[in-house]
C-alpha positions as CSV (number, residue, x, y, z in Angstrom):
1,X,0.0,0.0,0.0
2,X,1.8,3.2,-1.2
3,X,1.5,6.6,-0.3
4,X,-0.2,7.5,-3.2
5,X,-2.6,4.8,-3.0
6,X,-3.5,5.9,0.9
7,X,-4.5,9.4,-0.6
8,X,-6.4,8.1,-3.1
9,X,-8.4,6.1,-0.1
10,X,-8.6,9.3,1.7
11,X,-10.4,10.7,-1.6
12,X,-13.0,7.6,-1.6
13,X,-13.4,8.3,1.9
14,X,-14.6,11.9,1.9
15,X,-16.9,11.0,-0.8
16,X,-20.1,10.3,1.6
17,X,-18.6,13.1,4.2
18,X,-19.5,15.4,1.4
19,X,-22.8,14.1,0.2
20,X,-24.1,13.9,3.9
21,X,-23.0,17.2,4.5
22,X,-24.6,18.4,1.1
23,X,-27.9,17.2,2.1
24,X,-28.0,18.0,5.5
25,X,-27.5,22.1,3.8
26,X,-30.6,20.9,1.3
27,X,-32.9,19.8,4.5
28,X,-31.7,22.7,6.8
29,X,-30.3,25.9,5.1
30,X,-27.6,25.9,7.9
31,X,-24.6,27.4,5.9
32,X,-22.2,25.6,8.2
33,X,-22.7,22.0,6.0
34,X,-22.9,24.1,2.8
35,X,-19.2,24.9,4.0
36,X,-18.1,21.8,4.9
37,X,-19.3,19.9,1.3
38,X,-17.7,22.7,-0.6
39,X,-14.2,22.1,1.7
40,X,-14.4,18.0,1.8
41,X,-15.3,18.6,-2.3
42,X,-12.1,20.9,-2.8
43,X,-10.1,18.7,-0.4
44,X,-11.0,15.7,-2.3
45,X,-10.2,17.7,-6.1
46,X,-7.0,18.7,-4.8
47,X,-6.4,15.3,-3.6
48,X,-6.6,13.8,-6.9
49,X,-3.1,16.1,-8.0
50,X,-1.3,15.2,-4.8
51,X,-1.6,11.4,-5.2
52,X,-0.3,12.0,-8.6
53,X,2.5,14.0,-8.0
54,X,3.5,11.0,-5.5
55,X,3.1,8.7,-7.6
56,X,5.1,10.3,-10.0
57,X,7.5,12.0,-8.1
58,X,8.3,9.0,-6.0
59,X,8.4,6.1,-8.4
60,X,5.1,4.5,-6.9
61,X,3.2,4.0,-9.8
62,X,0.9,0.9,-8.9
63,X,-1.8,-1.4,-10.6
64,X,-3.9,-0.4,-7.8
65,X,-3.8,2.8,-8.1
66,X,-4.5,3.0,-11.7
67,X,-7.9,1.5,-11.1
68,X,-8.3,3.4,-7.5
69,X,-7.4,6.8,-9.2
70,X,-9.7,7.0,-11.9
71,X,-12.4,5.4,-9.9
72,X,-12.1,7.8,-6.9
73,X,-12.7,10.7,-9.6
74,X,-15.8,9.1,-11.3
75,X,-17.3,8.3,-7.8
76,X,-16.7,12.6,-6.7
77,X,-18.2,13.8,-9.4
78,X,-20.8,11.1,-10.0
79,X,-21.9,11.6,-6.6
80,X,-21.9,15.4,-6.7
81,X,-23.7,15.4,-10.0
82,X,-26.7,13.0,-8.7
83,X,-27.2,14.8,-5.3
84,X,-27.6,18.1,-7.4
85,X,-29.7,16.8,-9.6
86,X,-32.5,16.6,-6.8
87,X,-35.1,19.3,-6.2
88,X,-32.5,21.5,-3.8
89,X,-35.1,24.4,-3.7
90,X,-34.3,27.2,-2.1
91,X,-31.0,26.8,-1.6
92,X,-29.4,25.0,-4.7
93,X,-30.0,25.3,-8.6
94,X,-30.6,21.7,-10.2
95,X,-28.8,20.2,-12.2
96,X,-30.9,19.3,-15.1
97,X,-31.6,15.8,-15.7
98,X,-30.4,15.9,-19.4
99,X,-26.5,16.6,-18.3
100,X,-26.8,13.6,-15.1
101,X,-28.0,11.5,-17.9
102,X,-25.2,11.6,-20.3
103,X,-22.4,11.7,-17.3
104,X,-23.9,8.6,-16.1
105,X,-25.0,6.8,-19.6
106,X,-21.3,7.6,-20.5
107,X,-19.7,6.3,-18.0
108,X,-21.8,3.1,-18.1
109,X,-21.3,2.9,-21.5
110,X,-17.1,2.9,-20.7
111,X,-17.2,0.8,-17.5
112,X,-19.3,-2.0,-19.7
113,X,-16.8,-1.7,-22.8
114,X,-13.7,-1.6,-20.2
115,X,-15.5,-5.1,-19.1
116,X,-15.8,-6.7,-22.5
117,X,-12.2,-5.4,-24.0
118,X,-10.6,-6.7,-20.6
119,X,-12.5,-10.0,-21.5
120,X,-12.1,-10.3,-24.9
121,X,-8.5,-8.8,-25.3
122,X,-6.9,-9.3,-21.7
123,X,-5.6,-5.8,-22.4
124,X,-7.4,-2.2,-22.2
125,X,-5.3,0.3,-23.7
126,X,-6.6,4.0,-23.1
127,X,-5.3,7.1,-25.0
128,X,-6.1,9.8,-22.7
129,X,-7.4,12.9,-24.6
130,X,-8.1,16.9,-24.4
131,X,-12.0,16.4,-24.6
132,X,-11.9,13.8,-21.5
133,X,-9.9,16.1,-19.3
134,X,-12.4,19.1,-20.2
135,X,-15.2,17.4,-19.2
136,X,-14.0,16.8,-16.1
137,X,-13.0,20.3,-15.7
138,X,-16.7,21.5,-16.6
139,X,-18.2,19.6,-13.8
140,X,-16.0,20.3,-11.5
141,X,-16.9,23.7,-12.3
142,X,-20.2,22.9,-12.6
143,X,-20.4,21.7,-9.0
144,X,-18.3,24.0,-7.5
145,X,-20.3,27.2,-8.8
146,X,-23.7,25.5,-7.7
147,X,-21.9,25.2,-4.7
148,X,-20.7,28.2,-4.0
149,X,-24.0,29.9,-5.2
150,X,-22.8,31.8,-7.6
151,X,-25.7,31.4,-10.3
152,X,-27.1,34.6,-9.4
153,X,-28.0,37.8,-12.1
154,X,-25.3,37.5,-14.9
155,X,-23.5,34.6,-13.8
156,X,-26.6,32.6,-14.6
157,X,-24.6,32.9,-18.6
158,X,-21.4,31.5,-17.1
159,X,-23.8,28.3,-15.3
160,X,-25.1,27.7,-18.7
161,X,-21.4,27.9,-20.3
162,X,-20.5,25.2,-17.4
163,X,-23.2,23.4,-17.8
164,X,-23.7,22.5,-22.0
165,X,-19.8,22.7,-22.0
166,X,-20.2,19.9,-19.6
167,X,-22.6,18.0,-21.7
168,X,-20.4,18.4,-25.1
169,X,-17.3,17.3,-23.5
170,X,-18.5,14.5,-21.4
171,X,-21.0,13.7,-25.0
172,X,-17.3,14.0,-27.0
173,X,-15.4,12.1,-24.7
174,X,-17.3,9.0,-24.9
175,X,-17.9,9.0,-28.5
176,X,-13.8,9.2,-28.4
177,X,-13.3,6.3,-25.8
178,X,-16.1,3.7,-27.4
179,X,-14.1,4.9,-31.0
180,X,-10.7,3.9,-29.4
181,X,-12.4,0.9,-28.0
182,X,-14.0,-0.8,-31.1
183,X,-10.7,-0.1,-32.7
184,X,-9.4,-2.6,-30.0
185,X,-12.0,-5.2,-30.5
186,X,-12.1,-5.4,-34.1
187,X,-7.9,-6.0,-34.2
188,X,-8.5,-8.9,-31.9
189,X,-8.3,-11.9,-33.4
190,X,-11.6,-12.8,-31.4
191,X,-13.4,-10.3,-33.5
192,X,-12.6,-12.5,-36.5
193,X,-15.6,-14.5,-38.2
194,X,-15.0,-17.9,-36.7
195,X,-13.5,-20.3,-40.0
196,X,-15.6,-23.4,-40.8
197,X,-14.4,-26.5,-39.2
C-alpha cells in the first residue's frame, strides 16, 4: 500500500462526508454544511493532483492505483452530480436531468466496454485525450459554482457555459473512448468471423 494509494483512499473516503453534508444544507439551510461539502469537495479535487504528484515523483506507480485513481474521480463527481440533480429548492439550482444523464450513460457505456475489451483482449489500452480532461473540468466547475451559489444575475450565462460545455465534452469524450475501443475489439483476433471446421 503506497503513499499514493492511501491518498487516493482518503479521496474515496470523503466522498459520503460530502454528500451527507450536502444534504443536510438541502434539509436545513444551515450554511455551516454548505461549507463543509464545498471544503471535503475541494479537499478531495485537490487530492486527486497530490496522489499523482506521488506517484510520480516517487516512483510508486501501482496497478492499484490505476484502477483506485480513476475510480475515486468518477465516484466525486458522480456523486456530486446526482445529489444536485435533486429538487435543492431554495438553496441550490438543479442540475438538469439531461446533463446527469449523459455523465452517467457515458460512464456506463465505458465501464461496460472496459469489461468486454478486458475480456475479450486481456488488455485495455486508453489514449487519454483533451475532450476527456475538459469534461472533467466542466463539472467540477459545474459543482463547485452550484456550490458556492454563484448562479445569481449575470452569472446565470457563465452556469449555462459550465453546464452545456459539460454536456459536449462529457457527449465527446465518450464517443472518443467507445471509437478507441472498437478499434481494439475489431484487431483482436476474437473479433474474427469464426472459419468453418
Amino acid at each position: 500500500m503506497t503513499t499514493a494509494n492511501k491518498v487516493t483512499i482518503l479521496r474515496i473516503l470523503l466522498i459520503p462526508f460530502f454528500v451527507v453534508e450536502l444534504i443536510y444544507y438541502v434539509r436545513t439551510g444551515n450554511e455551516i454544511h454548505r461549507l463543509s461539502a464545498i471544503l471535503s469537495f475541494a479537499v478531495a479535487a485537490i487530492l486527486d493532483g497530490v496522489d499523482g504528484y506521488i506517484a510520480r515523483r516517487y516512483n510508486q506507480k501501482s496497478e492499484l492505483g490505476a484502477i483506485l485513481d480513476p475510480l475515486a474521480d468518477k465516484l466525486l463527481l458522480v456523486s456530486a452530480v446526482v445529489t444536485l440533480s435533486f429538487n435543492n429548492a431554495p438553496y441550490l439550482r438543479q442540475i438538469p436531468l439531461w446533463l446527469t444523464g449523459t455523465i452517467i450513460g457515458r460512464d456506463a457505456v465505458l465501464g461496460i466496454g472496459a469489461g468486454v475489451i478486458h475480456l475479450v483482449v486481456g488488455k485495455i489500452k486508453v489514449h487519454p485525450r483533451l475532450t476527456g480532461k475538459m469534461a472533467t473540468v466542466f463539472q467540477m466547475a459545474l459543482v463547485l459554482w452550484i456550490l458556492l451559489r454563484w448562479d445569481v444575475d449575470l452569472n446565470r450565462v457563465y452556469i449555462k457555459i459550465w453546464m452545456f460545455g459539460a454536456g459536449i465534452f462529457t457527449g465527446v469524450s465518450g464517443l472518443y473512448y467507445v471509437w478507441d475501443g472498437s478499434k481494439q475489439l475489431s484487431s483482436h483476433p476474437a473479433s474474427s468471423p469464426a472459419q468453418p471446421g
